[in-house]
C-alpha positions in Angstrom: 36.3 32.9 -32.8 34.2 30.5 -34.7 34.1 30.5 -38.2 31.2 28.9 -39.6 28.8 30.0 -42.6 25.2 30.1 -42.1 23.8 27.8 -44.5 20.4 28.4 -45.1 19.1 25.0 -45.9 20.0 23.8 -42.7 18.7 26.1 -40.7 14.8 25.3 -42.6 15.8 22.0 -41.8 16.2 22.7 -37.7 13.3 24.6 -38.1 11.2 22.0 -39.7 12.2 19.3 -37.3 11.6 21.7 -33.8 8.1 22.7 -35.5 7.4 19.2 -36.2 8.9 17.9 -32.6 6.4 20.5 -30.9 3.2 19.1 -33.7 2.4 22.3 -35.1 1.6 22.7 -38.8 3.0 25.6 -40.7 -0.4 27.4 -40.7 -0.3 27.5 -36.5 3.5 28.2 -36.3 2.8 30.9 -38.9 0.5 32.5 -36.7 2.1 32.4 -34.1 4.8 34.5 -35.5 2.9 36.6 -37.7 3.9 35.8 -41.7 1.7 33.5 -43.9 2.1 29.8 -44.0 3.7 30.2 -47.5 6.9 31.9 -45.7 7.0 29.1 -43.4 7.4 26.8 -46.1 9.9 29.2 -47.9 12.1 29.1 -44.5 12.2 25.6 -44.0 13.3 25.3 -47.4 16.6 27.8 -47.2 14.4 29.4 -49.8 13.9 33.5 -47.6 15.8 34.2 -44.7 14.2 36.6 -42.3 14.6 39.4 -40.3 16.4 39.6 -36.2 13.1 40.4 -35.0 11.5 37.6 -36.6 14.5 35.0 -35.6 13.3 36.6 -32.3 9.8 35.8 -32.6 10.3 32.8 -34.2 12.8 31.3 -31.3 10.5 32.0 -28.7 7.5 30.0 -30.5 9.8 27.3 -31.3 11.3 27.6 -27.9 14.9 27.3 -28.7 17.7 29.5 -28.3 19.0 31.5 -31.8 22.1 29.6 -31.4 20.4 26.2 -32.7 18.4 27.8 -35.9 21.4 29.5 -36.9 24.1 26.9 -36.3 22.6 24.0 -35.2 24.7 24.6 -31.7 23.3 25.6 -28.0 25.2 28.0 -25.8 28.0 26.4 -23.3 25.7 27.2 -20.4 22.9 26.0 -21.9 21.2 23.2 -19.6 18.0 20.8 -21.2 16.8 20.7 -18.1 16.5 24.1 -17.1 14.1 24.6 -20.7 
């Protein structure tokens, strides 16, 4: 079993850099998953954490598995080509 904490600071920072990779501004990555640009900003910072269902929503806009927001790690099986 792994033991790692989740530190939030890096996680706003994986965030930050996928929603930047993809060019999308806080305001269109906010609406895509439903919260206000100010709680964008708030994750990216470590400032709020957030819900399952909005780790959820917010993988699938950011198209990444849950794995990389939380730990910064993909899944064994996980294949770049195949996403």
């Amino acid at each position: 079993m792994m033991n790692q904490e989740l530190d939030m600071f890096e996680m706003g920072k994986r965030i930050r850099d996928r929603r930047e990779f993809l060019k999308l501004t806080r305001e269109q990555l906010a609406e895509k998953i439903d919260v206000s640009p100010q709680f964008v900003s708030d994750l990216e910072y470590g400032n709020k954490g957030m819900t399952l269902r909005r780790l959820f929503t917010l993988c699938r806009a950011l198209d990444v598995w849950s794995d990389y927001i939380l730990v910064g790690t993909y899944p064994k099986d996980y294949n770049e080509a195949n996403v």
